[in-house]
C-alpha positions as CSV (number, residue, x, y, z in Angstrom):
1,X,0.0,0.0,0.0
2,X,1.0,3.8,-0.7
3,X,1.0,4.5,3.0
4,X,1.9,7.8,5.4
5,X,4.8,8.3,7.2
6,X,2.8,8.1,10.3
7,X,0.9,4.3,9.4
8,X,4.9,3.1,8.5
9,X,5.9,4.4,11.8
10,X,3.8,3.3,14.4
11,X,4.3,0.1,13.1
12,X,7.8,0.4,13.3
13,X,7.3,1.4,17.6
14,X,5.5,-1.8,17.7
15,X,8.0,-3.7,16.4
16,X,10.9,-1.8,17.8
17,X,12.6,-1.2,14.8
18,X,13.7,1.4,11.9
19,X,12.1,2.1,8.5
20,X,15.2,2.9,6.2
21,X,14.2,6.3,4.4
22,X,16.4,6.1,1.5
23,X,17.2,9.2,-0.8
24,X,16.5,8.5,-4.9
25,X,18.7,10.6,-6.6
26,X,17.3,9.6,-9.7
27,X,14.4,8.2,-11.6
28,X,16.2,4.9,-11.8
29,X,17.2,4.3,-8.5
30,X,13.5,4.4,-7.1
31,X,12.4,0.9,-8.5
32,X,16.0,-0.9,-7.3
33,X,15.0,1.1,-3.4
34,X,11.6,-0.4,-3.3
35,X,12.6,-3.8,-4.6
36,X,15.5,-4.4,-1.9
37,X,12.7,-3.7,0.4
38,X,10.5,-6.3,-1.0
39,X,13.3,-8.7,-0.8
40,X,13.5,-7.8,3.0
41,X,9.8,-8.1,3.6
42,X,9.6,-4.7,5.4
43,X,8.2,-1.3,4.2
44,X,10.1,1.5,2.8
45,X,10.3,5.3,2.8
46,X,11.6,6.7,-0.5
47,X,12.9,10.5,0.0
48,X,13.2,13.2,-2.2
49,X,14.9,16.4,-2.3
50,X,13.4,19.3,-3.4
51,X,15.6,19.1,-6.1
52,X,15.1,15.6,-7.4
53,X,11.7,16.0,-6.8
54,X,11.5,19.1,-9.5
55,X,14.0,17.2,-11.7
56,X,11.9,14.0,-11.8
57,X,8.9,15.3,-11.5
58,X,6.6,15.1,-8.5
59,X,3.5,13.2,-10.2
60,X,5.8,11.0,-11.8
61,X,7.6,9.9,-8.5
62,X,4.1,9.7,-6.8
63,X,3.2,7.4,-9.3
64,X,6.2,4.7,-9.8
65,X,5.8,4.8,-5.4
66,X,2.0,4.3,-5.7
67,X,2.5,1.5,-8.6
68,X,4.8,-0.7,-7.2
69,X,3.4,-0.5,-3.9
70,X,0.3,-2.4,-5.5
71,X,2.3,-4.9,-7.7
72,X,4.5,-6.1,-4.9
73,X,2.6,-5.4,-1.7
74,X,4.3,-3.4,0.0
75,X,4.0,-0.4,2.1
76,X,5.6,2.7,0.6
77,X,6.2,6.1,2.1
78,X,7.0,8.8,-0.7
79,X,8.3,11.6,1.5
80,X,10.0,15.1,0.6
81,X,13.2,15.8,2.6
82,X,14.2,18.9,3.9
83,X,12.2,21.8,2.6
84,X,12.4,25.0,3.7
85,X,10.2,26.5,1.2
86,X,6.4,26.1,2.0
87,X,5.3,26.7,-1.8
88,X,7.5,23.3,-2.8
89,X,5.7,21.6,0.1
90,X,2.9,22.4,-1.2
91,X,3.6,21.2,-4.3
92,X,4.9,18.0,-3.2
93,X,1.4,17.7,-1.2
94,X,-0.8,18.6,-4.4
95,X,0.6,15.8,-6.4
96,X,0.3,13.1,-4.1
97,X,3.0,13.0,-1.6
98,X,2.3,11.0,1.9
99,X,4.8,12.8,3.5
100,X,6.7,16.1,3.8
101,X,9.2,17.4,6.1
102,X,9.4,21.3,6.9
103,X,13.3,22.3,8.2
104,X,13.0,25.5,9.9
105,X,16.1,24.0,12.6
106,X,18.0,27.5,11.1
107,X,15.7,29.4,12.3
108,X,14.8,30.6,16.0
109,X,12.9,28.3,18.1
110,X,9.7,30.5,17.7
111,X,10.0,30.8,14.0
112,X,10.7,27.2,13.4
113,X,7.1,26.2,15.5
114,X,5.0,28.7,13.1
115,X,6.7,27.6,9.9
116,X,6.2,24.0,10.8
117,X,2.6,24.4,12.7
118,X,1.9,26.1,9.0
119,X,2.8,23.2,7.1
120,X,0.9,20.8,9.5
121,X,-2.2,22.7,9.3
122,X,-2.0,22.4,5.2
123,X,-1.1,18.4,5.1
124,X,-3.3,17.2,7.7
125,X,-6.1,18.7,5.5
126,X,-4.9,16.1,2.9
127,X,-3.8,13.2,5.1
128,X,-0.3,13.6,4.8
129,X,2.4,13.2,7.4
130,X,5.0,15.5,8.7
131,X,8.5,15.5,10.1
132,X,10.2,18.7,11.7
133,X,14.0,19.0,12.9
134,X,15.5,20.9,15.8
135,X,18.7,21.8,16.5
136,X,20.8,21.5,13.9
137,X,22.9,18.8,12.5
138,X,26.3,19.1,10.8
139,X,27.5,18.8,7.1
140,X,26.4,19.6,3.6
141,X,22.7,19.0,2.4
142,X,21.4,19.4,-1.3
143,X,24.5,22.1,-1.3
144,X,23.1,24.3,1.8
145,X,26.9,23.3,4.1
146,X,26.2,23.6,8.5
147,X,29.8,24.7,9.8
148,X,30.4,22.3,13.4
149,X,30.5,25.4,15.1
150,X,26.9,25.8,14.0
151,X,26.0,22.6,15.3
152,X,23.3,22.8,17.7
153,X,22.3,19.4,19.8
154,X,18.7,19.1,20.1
155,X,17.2,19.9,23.8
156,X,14.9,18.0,25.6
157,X,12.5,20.7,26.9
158,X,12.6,21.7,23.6
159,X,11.6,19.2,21.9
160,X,8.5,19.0,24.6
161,X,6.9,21.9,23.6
162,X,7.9,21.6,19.9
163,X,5.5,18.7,19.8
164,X,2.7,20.0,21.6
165,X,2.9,23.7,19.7
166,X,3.4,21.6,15.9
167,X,1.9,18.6,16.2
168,X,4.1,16.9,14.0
169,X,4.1,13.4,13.5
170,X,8.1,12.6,13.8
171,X,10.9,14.3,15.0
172,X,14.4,14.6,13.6
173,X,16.8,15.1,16.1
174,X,20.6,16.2,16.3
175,X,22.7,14.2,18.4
176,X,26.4,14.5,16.7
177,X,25.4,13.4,13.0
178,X,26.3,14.9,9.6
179,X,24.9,15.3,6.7
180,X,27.0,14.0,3.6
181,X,29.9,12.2,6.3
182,X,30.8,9.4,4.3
183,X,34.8,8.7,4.6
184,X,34.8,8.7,8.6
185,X,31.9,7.8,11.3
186,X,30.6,9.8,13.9
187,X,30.4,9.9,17.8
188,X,26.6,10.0,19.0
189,X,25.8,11.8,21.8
190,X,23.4,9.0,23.3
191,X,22.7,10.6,26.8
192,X,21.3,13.2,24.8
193,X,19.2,10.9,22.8
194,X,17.7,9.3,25.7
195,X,16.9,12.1,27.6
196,X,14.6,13.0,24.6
197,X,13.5,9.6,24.3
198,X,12.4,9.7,27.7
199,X,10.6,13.3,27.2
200,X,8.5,12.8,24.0
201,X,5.9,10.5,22.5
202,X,6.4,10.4,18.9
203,X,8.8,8.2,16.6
204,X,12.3,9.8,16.5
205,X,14.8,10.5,13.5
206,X,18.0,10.3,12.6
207,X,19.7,12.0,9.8
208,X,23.1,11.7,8.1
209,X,22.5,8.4,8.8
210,X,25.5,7.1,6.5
211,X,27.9,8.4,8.9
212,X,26.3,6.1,11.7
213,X,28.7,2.8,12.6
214,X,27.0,0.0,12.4
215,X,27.4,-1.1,16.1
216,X,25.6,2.2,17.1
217,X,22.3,1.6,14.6
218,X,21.1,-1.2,17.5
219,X,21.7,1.0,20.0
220,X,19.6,4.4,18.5
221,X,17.1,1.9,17.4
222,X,16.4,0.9,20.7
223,X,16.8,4.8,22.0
224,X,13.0,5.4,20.3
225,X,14.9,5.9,16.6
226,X,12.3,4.9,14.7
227,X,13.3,6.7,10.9
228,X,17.4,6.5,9.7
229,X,18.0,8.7,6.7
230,X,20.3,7.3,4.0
231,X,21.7,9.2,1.1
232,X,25.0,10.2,0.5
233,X,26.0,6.3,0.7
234,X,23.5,5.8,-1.9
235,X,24.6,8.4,-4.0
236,X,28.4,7.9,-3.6
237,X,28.3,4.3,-4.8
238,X,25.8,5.0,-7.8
239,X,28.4,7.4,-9.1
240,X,31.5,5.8,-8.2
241,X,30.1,2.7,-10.2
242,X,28.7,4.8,-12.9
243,X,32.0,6.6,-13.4
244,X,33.4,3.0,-13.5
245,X,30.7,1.6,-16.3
246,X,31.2,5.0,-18.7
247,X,34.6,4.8,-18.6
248,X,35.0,1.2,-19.5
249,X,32.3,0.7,-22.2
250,X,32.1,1.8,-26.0
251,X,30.1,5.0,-26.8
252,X,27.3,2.7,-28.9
253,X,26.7,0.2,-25.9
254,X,23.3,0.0,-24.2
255,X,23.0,2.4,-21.1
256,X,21.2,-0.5,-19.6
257,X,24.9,-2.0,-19.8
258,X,25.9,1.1,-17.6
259,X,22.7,1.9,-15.3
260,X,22.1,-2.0,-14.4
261,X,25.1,-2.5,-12.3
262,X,24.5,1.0,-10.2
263,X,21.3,-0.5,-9.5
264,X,22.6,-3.5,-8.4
265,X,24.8,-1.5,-5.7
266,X,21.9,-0.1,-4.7
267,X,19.9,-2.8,-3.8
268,X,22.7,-4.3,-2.3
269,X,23.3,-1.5,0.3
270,X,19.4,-0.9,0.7
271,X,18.6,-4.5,1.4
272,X,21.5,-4.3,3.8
273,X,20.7,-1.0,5.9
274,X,17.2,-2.6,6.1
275,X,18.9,-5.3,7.6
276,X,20.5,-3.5,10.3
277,X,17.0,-1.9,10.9
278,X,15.1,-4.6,11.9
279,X,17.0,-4.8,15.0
280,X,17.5,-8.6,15.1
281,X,19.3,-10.0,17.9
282,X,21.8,-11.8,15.5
């Protein structure tokens, strides 16, 4: 089913586990995403930038999500990533999105609750979900860089009344991750995670999730993460492989000769993550 981010996640609390939210940085990484995911018998959260989603095309993202959701049975959460702009949320929303998130974490604590109460207002009239961030995570996102001395953990009080002025339905939180850390891992602040664990009531997110070590994911999972972003990983690997393909090939060769191995990268980190986010005990 073409679910919400909401439906996905409150299963996911049940179950204490993750939903992988995986960015598609193209139109032909979306179908290799949602397939891993079938091969893993869980659901999946396919994310969009802005960017992507304007590159694309919104309608046409909507519906490869909504499609294959019905031919393989799965649940599928089509969500838009970090938008600041309320006119491309609602444009993401008007085509068919189930899920949007509004980053006002740059702005002051009062300005990020009316830009985000604003977009809740507008999606709940359309069933769709919403995520919010606050504080303000590290590293480089769709080209928009967060210096470390900019780095702003997320606080507990906080993120109390952030919840009850919104009413969003997920929160991401910043706990020592950056976005776009690929060649080292971070150090997670998890006192700080469970201190807003133990404040709130809604499913919890982490982003820059590619910088996470493995050993950790078990750890934030069980911490109330319940949504762990993965991109640059994704992205990375596609083009490192791509570069690889183009290189080696003759001009007059098939793409498929050149797209079908990225995809199988793909799938092969996807169905891997997802792995990891079930929270198995072996």
């Amino acid at each position: 089913m073409y679910i919400t981010l909401k439906e996905t996640l409150k299963e996911a609390d049940e179950l204490n586990m993750a939903i992988g939210a995986f960015n598609t940085h193209n139109l032909e990484m979306l179908p290799a995403i949602i397939k891993a995911a079938v091969n893993q018998k869980t659901p999946v959260i396919i994310q969009t930038s802005c960017g992507t989603a304007n590159y694309v095309g919104h309608k046409n993202l909507v519906a490869v999500c909504r499609s294959m959701a019905d031919e393989y049975g799965i649940n599928v959460v089509l969500h838009l990533d970090h938008a600041k702009d309320f006119d491309e949320i609602r444009k993401a929303i008007d085509a068919g999105y189930s899920s949007v998130m509004f980053d006002g974490s740059s702005l002051p604590l009062k300005e990020n609750i009316l830009g985000t109460k604003r977009v809740v207002d507008y999606a709940k009239l359309h069933n769709v979900s919403v995520e919010a961030e606050l504080g303000t995570v590290g590293g480089t996102e769709d080209g928009i860089a967060v210096a470390q001395e900019d780095v702003r953990y997320t606080e507990p009080e906080d993120a109390v009344n952030f919840i009850k002025e919104t009413g969003i339905d997920a929160l991401a939180v910043a706990i020592g991750t950056n976005h776009g850390q690929y060649k080292s891992k971070t150090n997670l602040n998890f006192d700080r995670l469970k201190e807003i664990h133990n404040a709130v009531n809604i499913p919890l997110v982490i982003h820059g999730g590619t910088g996470v070590k493995e050993k950790d994911v078990k750890r934030v999972i069980n911490l109330g993460i319940r949504k762990f972003n993965v991109g640059t990983e994704l992205l990375v690997e596609w083009n490192r492989k791509s570069k690889e393909c183009y290189e080696e090939h003759r001009e007059n060769i098939s793409n498929r000769e050149n797209v079908v191995p990225c995809l199988d990268i793909i799938t092969e980190i996807v169905e891997h993550k997802i792995h990891l986010f079930k929270n198995l005990d072996n």
